[in-house]
N, C-alpha and C positions, 0 to 999 in steps of 0.2 A: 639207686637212691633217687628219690624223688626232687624235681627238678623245685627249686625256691621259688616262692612266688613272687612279682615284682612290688616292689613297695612306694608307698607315696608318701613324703615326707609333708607333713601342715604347717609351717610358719609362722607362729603369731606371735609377734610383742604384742607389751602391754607395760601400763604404765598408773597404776594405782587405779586400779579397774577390778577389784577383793568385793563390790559387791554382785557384779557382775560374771565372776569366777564359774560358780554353779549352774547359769542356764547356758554359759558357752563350755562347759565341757561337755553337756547333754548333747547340746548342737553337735561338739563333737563327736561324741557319742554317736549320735543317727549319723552323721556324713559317713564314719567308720564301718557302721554296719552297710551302709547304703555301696559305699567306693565297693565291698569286698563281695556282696551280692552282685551289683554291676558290671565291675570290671575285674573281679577276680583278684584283687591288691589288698597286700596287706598295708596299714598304714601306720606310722610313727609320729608322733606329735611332738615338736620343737618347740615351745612357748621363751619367750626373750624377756625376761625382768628388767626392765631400762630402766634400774634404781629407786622403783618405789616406795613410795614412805609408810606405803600402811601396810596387811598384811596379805596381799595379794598373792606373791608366792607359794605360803602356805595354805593359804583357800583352795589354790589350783591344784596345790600335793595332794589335798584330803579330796578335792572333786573328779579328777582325774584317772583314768583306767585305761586299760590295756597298755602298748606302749610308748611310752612320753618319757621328756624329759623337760626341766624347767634348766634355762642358764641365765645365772642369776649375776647381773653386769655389775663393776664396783660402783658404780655412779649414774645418773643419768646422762646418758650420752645425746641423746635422740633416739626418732622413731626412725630417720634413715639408715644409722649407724645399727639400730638394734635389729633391722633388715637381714642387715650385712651380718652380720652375730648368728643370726638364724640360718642363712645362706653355707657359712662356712660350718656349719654341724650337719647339715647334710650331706645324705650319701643315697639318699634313694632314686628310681628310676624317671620319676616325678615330683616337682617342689610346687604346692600351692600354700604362698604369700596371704593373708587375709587377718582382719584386724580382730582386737579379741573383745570388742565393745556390743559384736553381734550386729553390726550395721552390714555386716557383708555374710548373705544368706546363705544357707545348703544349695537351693534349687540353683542358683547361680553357679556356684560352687561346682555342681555336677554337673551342668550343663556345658562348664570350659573345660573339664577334667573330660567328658564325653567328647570335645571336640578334639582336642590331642590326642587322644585312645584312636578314636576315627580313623582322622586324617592326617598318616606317618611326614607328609610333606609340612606341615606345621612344628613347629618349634615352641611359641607361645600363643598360648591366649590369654590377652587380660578383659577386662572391665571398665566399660566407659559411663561413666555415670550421664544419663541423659538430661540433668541439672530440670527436670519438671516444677522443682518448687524454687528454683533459684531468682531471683530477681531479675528485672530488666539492664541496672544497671548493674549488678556483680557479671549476670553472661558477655556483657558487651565489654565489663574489665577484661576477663576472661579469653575472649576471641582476640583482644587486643596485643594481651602478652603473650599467647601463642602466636601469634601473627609477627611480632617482634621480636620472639628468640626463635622463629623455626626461618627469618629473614636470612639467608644469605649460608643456609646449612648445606651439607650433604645429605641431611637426613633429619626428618621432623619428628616433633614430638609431640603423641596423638593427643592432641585436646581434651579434658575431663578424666585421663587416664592416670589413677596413683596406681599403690602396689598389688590392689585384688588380683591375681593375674595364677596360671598356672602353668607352668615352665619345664621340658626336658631336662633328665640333669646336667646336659653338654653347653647348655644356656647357663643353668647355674653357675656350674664351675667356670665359666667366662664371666661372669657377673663378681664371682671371687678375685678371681683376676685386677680387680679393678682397686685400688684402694685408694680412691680421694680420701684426704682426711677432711676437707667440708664434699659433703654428699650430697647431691642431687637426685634421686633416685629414677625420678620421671625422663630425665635427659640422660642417666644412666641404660638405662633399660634400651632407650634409644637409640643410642651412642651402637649400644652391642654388636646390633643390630639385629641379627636370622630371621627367617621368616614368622611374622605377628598376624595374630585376627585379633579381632576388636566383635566383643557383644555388649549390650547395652542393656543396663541395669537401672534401677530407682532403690540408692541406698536405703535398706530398714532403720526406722528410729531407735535409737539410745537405749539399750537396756537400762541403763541407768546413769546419774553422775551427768557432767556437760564437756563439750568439747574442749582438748587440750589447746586448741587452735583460736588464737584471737586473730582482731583484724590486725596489729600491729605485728604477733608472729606470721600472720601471711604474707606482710608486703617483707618481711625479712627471708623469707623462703621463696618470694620470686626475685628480691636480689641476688639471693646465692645462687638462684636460675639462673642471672644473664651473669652474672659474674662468671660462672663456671662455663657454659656453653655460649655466651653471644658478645661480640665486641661494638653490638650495636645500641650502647648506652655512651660509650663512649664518639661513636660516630656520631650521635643525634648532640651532643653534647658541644664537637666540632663544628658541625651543622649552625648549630645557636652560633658558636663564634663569629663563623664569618658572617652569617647574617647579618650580627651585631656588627660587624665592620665595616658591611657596605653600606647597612642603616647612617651607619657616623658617618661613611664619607659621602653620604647623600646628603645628608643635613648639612654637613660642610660645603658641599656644591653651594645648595643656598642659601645658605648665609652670606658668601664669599659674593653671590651676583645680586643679594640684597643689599648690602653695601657696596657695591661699584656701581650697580646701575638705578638705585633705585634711594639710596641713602638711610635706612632703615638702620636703625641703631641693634648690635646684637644683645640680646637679654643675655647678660652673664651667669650670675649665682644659678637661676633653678637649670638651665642647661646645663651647666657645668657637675649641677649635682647629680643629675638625673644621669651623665655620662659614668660617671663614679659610680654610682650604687645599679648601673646595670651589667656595666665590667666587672665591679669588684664583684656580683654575685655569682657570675658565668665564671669568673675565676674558680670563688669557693667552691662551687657546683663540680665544677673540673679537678679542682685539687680531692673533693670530698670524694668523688669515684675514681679519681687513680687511687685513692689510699685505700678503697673497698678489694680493687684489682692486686694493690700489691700488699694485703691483709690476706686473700686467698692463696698468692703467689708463697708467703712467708709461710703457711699453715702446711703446705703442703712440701716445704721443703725441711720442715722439723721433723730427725728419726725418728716420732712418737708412735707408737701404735695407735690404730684406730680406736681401740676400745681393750677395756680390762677384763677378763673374766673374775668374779669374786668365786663362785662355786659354781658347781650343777646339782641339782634334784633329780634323780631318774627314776620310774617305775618300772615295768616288764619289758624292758628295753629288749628289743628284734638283735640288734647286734653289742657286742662284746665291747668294742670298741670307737664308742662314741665321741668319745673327747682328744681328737686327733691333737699332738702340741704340733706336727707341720701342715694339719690343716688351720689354725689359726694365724702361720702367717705373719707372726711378730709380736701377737697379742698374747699378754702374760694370762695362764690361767692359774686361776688362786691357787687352787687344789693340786699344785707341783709348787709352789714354794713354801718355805719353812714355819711349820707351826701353823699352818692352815688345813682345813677341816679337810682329812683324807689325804695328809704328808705322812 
């Protein structure tokens, strides 16, 4: 019997991305013909429905060929959680992660999948985005909050680096391992550890539609950054305090030797108020992120599953057995409970 060929599983959520459906399964398309020319792999496509409103799932059924499957989540969870969704339906010898908006290319693509083929001492490669159009002040945000959640680690978390990345399955299934219920996925990946290379890429524009990412959802995704891996918000937070204290008891020095040796009357009211409203904020400040710290602490102590399965869509599916119920790990899939599509 002729020996199986290894396979490379593709990973892509997606999240109301139906007009965009059609030139990312071409893309797939070439990567698929390209992986199995190159490296001799066959390849299986994993797409993640993170509970989209339009008809996205169904574009990708009628766009899609060879072997795929769509797993289509009850709700919107997130794009980390819809990762992890992706993560646990694989089985192949190879997982490459990449977004289905088409901003992460083929030639990238094959060029981290050539470097794991390569070089067996490698574990993963991801993608560092080289930020060439990024602004002066977002890169120096940027170097700042890695500089302050990679403070005081075992282990850093590479700069410009999200999920584009292509990964052994021994890295995978360590990655499944893992089930924060708030997800980090940049300080996950991290965290894992095995051995990483880094190549550097210039994301492609938008196939279409606009980014799910506002400014207000990023500064929420680097607090569940430091919330998750760094207690160094809280330290700088401490920091303020005592400074604030020796401020006061320096002011207090003189006042104290302005009236003994000098007879200066002390200004009441605006000191007094100014002592108030810089206490009471360093308070709030303090009270507002222990409650962020013990909001992540509560989340991840509730039996919830991470994530729901509602169905899967599968086409020419390589193996029989895709919808593992002990690979998902806790999380319900629809299509085993009563009166859902394939009970």
């Amino acid at each position: 019997m002729a020996e199986s060929r290894p396979t490379l599983d593709i990973v892509a959520p997606f999240f109301n991305e139906a007009q965009s459906a059609s030139a990312f399964a071409e893309l797939l398309d070439r990567l698929e013909a390209a992986v199995s020319q190159r490296f001799g792999m066959a390849v299986h496509k994993i797409l993640i429905d993170d509970g989209s409103r339009d008809d996205s799932a169904e574009r990708f059924s009628q766009a899609l060929s060879g072997s795929w499957e769509i797993v289509r989540l009850s709700r919107n969870f997130g794009k980390e959680v819809a990762v992890l969704a992706g993560l646990d339906q694989s089985r192949g010898d190879m997982v490459l992660v990449m977004d289905a908006d088409l901003q992460h290319s083929m030639d990238i693509s094959l060029k981290m999948i050539a470097e794991l083929v390569e070089n067996p001492d490698i574990d993963v490669v991801y993608a560092q985005n080289d930020r060439r159009e990024a602004s002066w002040r977002r890169s120096q945000l940027a170097r700042l909050f890695y500089s302050l959640i990679n403070s005081s680690q075992r282990f850093d978390i590479p700069e410009n680096a999200g999920d584009f990345r292509v990964m052994r399955a021994a890295v995978a299934r360590a990655l499944t391992s893992l089930r924060d219920k708030r997800r980090f996925n940049k300080g996950l990946f991290a965290w894992a550890g095995f051995r990483q290379k880094a190549i550097e890429y210039s994301p492609e524009n938008r196939a279409s539609g606009k980014s799910k990412w506002s400014r207000l959802n990023l500064i929420a995704f680097s607090l569940e950054g430091f919330t998750s891996f760094s207690v160094i918000p809280l330290r700088i937070i401490s920091l303020s305090g005592m400074l604030a204290a020796l401020a006061g008891l320096l002011y207090g020095a003189k006042v104290f030797f302005e009236v003994m040796f000098y007879g200066i009357a002390v200004p009441g009211y605006p000191s007094l108020m100014v002592a108030v409203v810089l206490l009471g904020g360093l308070n709030l400040t303090l009270l507002g992120l222990i409650g962020e710290y013990v909001w992540v602490t509560l989340s991840e102590s509730k039996d919830r599953p991470v994530y729901i399965v509602r169905d899967v869509l599968r086409g020419d599916v390589l193996r029989g057995d895709v919808l593992h119920g002990e690979a998902l790990r806790g999380e319900v899939a629809a299509d085993s409970l009563p009166g859902a599509p394939g009970a």
